[in-house]
C-alpha angles and dihedrals in degrees: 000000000000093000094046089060086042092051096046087045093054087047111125112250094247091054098056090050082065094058089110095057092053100049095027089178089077089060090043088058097047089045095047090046093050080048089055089045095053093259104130103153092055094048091045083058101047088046088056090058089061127081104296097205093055105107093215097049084054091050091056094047090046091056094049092048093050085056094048094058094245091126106165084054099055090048091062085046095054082053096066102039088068107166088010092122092325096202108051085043079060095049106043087045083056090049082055105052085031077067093036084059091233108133102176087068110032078056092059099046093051089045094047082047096057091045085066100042133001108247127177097210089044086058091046098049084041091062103039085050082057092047083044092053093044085055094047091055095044088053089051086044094058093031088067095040088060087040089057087035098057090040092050085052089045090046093046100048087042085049086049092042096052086047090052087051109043076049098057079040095049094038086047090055092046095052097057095046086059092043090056085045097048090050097044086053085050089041089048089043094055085045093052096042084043096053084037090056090045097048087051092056090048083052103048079045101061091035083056094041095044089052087047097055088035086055093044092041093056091034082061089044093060095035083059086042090055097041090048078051105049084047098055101041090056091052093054084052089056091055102057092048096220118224110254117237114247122200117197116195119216112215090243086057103036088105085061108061098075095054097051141052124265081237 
């Protein structure tokens, strides 16, 4: 006894930091009793300085990590503690997935731990994983409805607004169809008084014209009338050969011719 205590005092000082990997089951105790105590970082450490390959050291980290909240770790720790108490590695694999929100296979761990061995709370949490997974598909459910309702309504208020659209664009269009007619038909109108006012005064023109050359034409008739007249009547006055008035000047009034008319 006496050289046993000797030997362990005369160990070097790197060697006894290594006295829990020689007895592991001192760590696993400490690590074990920080998990009890809440402290599930430090037994998760204490558990990583173990042998990693061992199952049931996996199990144990897996189980402080779960609590810790570091799920997808502790599900890569699950994976290697395969036969290490099947069923509650099942069904603490389908607690993680049940917080992950992912029913399918939360389902399938809870069912492959009862198929190991019968739980009540396995069944229960089987069960309310199914009703979580109806809900999620009713949610979905009512989430695409809404999707396609809103899109219909989308759908609906975009159709309206095209037509109301196509409908502005068709009555503007119209509009100024009519308003090119309306103005060819103005323009047509002005032509057409244009061409009637002209037409008047051509009119007035030649009426005026036409009295002007009636009025010359009988202003020469008469002219010839009055000429032929005058003609004939001269000729008349030759005929008769008219006596020729003869003045004779007395000597008294002889003074007097040049102040007074022969008649």
């Amino acid at each position: 006894m006496f050289k046993i205590l000797l030997s362990l005092l005369l160990l070097p000082l790197t060697l006894l930091a290594d006295l829990d990997n020689i007895f592991p089951f001192q760590t696993i105790h400490k690590a074990n009793r920080a998990y009890g105590l809440g402290d599930y970082n430090k037994s998760i450490k204490l558990f990583n300085s173990l042998e990693k390959d061992d199952p049931s050291v996996n199990y144990n980290r897996a189980n402080a990590e779960y609590k810790s909240g570091d799920y997808d770790t502790a599900l890569l720790s699950y994976a290697k503690a395969k036969g290490v108490d099947e069923a509650t590695r099942q069904y603490n694999i389908g607690n993680i997935y049940f917080k992950k929100k992912e029913w399918d296979r939360a389902i399938e761990s809870y069912e492959s731990s009862l198929v190991v061995r019968e739980d009540k709370d396995t069944k229960f949490n089987l069960e309310l994983a199914k009703r979580k997974k109806k809900e999620k598909k009713r949610k979905e459910q009512e989430k695409k409805n809404k999707k396609d309702k809103d899109k219909k309504k989308e759908d609906e208020e975009k159709r309206k607004k095209d037509k109301k659209k196509q409908e502005e664009e068709k009555k503007n269009k119209d509009k100024k169809e009519q308003d090119k007619k309306d103005k060819q038909k103005q323009d047509k109108k002005k032509g057409q008084d244009k061409e009637s006012d002209k037409r008047k005064k051509s009119n007035r023109d030649n009426a005026q014209d036409g009295k002007k050359k009636e009025k010359q034409d009988k202003m020469t008739q008469e002219e010839k009338l009055t000429q032929k007249e005058l003609k004939r009547l001269m000729k008349k006055l030759n005929d008769k050969k008219m006596p020729t008035m003869m003045y004779q000047a007395s000597p008294k009034n002889r003074g007097d011719r040049d102040d007074k008319n022969p008649w």
